[in-house]
C-alpha positions as CSV (number, residue, x, y, z in Angstrom):
1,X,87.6,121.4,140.1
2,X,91.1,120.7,139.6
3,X,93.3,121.2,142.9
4,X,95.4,123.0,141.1
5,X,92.9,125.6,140.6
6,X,91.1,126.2,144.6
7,X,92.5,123.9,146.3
8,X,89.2,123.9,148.4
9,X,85.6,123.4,148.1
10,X,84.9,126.9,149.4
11,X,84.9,130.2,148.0
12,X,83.7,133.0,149.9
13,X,81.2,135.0,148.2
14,X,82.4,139.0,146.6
15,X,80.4,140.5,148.3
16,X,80.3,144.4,147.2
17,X,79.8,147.9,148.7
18,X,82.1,146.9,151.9
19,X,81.1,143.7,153.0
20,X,83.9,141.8,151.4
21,X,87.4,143.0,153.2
22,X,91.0,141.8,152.9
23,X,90.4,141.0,156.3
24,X,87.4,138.6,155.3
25,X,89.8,136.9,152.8
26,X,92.7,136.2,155.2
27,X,89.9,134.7,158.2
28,X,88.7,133.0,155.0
29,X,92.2,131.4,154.0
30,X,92.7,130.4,157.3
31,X,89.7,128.4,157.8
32,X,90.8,126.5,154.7
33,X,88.7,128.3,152.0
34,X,89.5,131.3,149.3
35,X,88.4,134.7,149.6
36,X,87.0,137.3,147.2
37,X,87.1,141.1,147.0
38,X,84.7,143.3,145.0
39,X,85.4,145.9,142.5
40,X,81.8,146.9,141.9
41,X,81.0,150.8,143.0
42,X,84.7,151.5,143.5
43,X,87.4,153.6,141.3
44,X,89.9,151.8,139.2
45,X,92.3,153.0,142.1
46,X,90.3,151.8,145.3
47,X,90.1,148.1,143.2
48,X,94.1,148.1,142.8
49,X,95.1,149.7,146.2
50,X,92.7,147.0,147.9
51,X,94.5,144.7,145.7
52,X,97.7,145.7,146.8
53,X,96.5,145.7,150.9
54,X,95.3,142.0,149.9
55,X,98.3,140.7,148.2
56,X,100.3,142.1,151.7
57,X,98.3,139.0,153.2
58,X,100.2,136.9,151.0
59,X,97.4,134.5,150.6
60,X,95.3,133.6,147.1
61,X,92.5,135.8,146.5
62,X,90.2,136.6,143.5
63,X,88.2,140.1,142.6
64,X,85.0,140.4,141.0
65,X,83.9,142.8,138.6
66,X,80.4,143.9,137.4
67,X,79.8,143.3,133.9
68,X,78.2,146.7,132.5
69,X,74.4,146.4,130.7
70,X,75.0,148.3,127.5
71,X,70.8,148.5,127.0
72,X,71.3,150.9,130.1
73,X,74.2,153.1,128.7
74,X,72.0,155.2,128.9
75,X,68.3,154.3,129.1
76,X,66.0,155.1,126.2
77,X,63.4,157.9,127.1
78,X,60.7,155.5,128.3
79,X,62.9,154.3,130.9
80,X,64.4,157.9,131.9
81,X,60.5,158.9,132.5
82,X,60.1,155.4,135.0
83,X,63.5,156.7,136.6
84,X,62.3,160.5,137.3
85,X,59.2,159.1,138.6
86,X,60.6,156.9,140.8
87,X,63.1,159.9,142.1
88,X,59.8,161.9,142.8
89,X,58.2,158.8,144.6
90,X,61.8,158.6,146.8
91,X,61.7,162.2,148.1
92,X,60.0,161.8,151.3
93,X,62.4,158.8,151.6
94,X,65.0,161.6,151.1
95,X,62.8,163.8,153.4
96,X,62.6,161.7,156.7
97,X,67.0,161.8,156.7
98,X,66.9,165.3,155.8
99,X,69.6,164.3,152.9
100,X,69.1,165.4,149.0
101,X,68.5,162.5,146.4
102,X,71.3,163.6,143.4
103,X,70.8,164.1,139.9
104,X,70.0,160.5,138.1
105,X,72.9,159.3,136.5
106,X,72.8,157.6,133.2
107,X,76.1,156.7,132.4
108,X,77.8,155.0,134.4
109,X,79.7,151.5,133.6
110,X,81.8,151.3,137.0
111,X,84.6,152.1,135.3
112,X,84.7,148.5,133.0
113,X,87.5,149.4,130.4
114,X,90.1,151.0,132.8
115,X,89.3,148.0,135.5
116,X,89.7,145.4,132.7
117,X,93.4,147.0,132.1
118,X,94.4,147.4,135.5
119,X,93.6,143.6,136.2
120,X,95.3,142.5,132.9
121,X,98.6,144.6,134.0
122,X,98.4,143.7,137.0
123,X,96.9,140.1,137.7
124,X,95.2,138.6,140.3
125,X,94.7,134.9,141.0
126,X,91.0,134.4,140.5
127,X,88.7,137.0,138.3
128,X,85.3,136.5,138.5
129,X,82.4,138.5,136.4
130,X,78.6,139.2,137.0
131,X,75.7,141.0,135.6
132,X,76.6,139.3,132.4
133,X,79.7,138.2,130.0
134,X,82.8,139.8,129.5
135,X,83.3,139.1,126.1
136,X,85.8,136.3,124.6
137,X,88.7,138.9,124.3
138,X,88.4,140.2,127.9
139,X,88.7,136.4,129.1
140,X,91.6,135.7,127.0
141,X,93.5,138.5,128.1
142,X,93.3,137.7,131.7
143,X,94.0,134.4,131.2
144,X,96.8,135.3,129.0
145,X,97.8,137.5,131.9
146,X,98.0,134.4,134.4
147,X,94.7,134.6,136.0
148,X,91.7,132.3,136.3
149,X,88.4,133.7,134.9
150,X,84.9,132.6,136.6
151,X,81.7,133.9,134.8
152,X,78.4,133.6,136.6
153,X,75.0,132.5,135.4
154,X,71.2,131.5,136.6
155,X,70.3,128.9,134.2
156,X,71.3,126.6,131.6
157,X,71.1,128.9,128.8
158,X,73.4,131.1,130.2
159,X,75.7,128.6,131.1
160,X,76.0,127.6,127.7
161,X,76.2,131.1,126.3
162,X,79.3,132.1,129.0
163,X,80.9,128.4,127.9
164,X,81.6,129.9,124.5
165,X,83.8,132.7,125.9
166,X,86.2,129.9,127.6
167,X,86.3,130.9,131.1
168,X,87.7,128.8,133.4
169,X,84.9,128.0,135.3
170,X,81.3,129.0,135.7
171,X,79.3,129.7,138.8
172,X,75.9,128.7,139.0
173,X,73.4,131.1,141.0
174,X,70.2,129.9,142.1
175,X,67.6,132.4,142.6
176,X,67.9,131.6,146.6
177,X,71.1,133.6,146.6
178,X,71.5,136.9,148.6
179,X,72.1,140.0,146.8
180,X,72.2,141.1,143.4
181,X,71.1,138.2,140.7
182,X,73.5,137.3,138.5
183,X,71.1,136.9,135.3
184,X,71.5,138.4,132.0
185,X,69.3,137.3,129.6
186,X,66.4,139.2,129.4
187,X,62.9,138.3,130.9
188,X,65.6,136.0,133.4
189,X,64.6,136.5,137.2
190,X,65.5,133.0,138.6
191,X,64.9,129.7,136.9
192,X,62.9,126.4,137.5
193,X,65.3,124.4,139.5
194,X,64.0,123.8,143.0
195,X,67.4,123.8,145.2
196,X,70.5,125.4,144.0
197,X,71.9,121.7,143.5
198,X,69.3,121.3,141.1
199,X,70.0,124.0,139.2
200,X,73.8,122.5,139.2
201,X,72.8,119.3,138.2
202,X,71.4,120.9,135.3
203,X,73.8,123.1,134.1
204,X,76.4,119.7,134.9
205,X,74.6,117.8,132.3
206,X,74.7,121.0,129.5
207,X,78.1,121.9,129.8
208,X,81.5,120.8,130.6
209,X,82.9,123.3,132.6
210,X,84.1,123.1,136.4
211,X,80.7,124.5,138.7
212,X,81.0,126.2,141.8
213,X,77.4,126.7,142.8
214,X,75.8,129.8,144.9
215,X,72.7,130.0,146.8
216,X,71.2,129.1,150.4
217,X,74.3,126.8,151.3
218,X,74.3,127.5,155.0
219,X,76.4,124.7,156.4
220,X,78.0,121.5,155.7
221,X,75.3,119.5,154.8
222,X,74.2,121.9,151.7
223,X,77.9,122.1,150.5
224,X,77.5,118.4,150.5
225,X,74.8,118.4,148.5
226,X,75.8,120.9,145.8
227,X,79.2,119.0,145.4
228,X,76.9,115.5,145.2
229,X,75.5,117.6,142.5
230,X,78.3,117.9,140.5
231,X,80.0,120.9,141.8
232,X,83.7,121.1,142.8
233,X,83.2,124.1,145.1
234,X,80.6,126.7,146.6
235,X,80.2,130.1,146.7
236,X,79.2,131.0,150.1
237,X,77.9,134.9,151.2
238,X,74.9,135.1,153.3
239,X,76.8,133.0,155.9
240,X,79.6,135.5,156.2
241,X,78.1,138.6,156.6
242,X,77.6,138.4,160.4
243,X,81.4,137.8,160.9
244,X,83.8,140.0,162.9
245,X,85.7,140.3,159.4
246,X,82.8,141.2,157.4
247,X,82.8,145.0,156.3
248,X,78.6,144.9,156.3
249,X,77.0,147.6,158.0
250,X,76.1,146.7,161.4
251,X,72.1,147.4,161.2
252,X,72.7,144.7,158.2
253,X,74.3,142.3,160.8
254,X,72.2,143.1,163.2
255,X,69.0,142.7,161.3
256,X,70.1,138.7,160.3
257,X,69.6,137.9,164.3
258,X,66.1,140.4,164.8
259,X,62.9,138.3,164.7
260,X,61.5,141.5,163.3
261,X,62.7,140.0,160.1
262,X,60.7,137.0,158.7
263,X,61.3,136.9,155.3
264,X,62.8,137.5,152.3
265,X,62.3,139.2,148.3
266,X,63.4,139.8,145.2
267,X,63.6,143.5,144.6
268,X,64.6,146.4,142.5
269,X,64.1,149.0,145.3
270,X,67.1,149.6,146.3
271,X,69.2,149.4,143.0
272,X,67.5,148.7,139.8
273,X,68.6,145.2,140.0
274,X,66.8,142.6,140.8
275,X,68.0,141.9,144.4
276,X,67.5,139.5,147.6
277,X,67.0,141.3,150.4
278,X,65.4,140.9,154.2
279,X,61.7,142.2,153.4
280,X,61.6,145.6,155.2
281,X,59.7,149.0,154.9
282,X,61.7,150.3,151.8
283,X,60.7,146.9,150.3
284,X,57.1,147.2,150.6
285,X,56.9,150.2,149.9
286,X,58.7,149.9,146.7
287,X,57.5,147.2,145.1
288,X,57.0,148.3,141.6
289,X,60.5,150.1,141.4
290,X,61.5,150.2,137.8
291,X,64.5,148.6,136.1
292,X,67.6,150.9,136.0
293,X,71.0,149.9,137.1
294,X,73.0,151.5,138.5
295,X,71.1,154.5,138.4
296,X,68.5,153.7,141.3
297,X,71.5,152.7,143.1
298,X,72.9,156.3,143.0
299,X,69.7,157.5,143.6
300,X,68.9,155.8,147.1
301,X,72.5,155.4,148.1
302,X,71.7,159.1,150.4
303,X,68.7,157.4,151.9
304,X,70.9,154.2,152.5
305,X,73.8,156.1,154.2
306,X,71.8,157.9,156.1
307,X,69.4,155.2,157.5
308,X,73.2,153.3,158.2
309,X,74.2,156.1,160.4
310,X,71.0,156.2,162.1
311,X,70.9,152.8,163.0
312,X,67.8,152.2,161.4
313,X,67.3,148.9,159.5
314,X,64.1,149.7,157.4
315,X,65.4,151.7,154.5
316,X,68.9,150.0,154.1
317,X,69.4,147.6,151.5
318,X,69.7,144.1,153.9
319,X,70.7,141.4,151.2
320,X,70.2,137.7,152.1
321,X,69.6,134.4,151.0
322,X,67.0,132.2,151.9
323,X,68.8,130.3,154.9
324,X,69.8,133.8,156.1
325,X,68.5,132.8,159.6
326,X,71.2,130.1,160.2
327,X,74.2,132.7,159.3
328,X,76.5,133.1,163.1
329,X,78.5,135.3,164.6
330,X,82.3,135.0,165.2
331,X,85.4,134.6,162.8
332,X,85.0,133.7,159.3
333,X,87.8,131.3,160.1
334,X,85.9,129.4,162.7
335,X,82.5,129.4,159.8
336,X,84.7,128.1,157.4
337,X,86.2,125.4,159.6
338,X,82.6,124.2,160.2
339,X,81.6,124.3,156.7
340,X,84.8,121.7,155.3
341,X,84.1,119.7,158.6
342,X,84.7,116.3,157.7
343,X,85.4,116.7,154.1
């Protein structure tokens, strides 16, 4: 990628629902890299006033936005009936914290429209989509408004499908990653690509667009390889959620350095959303948790709190990538340092 446009090879994962902090950008900056916030499950006024505590850093940053799935908006009635029975198979999760699992909600779409405005009258640097496209008019008027536009895809397909909206770059997501999965096209859980530079040098030969490529890059030697790939930066979250400046929770932090933990999974447990997670109890004993974002992520957020506060790792949603296990302690800065070591 252009210098013009990072300025660096990394970019520091958005990482929602806390993990992502101003702080995390400015330990980020410093290290030599660009940080991210996260607009997904906060109000149109927690995204600007986090904005506004960012841009008192004085440093560039980017925000990322969830992309709303229309199909959900609200689910048919064959999905409501997987969603109620799921909510009757959670109650004893609800149960053991003594908390009450809400109403589902079927409606929800994170505030897109009034977010969209907000960015476009007031612009950040850097705005980066996921869960799918934001249509060709939303890119336009963020770029119109001054600000970059990333959207973010899992295969080839999608690549070319988010190149017709004219984004300014596109980050590829291999199935490796931590957290949420970006795809969007239906039937999409991951794709064939072995290694997440793989994936990139596929996507490098379909479309023309800079890559900044996400998934399992631990260290200098995979942001080596993804670059050798074809990429001109990576995305980097798994390795920064043990950080002082990372907002996770700390049974989430904790759990990265428990041998306890010897794997990880896709899942739809926690959210409806296909998700990489440490495997714990709430994962196996969820494994045929329906489809339904956001509203399974309403639904267990009680049980989630709740196992938070009690220090208990098993029912809390612990996303990580594949090369969780090499993810350190310390200052972002310092990780960041290591990572453009040399480059």
């Amino acid at each position: 990628m252009p210098e013009t446009l990072f300025g660096t090879p990394f970019v520091a994962a958005p990482m929602a629902g806390g993990t992502s902090t101003p702080a995390l950008v400015k330990a980020v900056h410093e290290g030599g890299g660009l940080g991210f916030v996260a607009a997904g499950y906060k109000s149109p006024e927690a995204m600007t006033a986090e904005i506004a505590e960012t841009r008192e850093l004085n440093v560039p940053f980017g925000m990322n936005v969830f992309v709303p799935d229309q199909s959900q908006l609200p689910p048919g009635p064959e999905a409501r009936a997987h969603l109620e029975a799921y909510r009757a198979e959670l109650e004893p999760e609800a149960a053991r914290y003594g908390v009450t699992l809400p109403p589902l909600r079927l409606d929800d779409d994170d505030a897109w429209q009034d977010k969209i405005d907000a960015l476009v009258a007031d612009p950040v640097e850097f705005v980066s989509f996921a869960f799918g496209l934001p249509g060709k008019p939303v890119v336009q008027a963020l770029q119109k408004a001054g600000s970059r536009v990333i959207s973010s895809v899992t295969s080839v397909e999608e690549a070319l499908a988010a190149a017709e909206e004219g984004p300014d770059a596109i980050a590829v997501q291999h199935s490796s990653a931590g957290g949420h999965s970006a795809a969007f096209l239906p039937g999409r859980r991951g794709q064939a690509a072995r290694t997440t530079a793989e994936l990139v040098a596929q996507v490098r030969a379909a479309v023309g667009l800079p890559l900044i490529a996400a998934g399992a890059i631990m260290d200098n030697a995979t942001l080596r390889e993804v670059l050798a790939a074809g990429a001109v930066a990576a995305q980097v979250g798994t390795a920064l959620v043990r950080t002082d400046e990372s907002g996770a929770r700390k049974p989430h932090k904790d759990a990265f350095g428990d041998p306890a933990f010897a794997e990880t999974a896709i899942t739809r447990a926690f959210t409806g959303r296909w998700a990489r997670s440490l495997v714990n109890d709430f994962v196996r004993d969820h494994q045929d948790a329906p489809e339904g974002y956001p509203a399974i992520h309403h639904l267990t957020s009680p049980v989630r709190a709740a196992s938070s506060a009690a220090g208990d790792p098993h029912r809390l949603n612990l996303w990580a990538g594949t090369g969780w296990q090499q993810a350190r302690k310390g200052s972002a800065k310092d990780v960041v340092r290591e990572f453009l070591n040399g480059l």
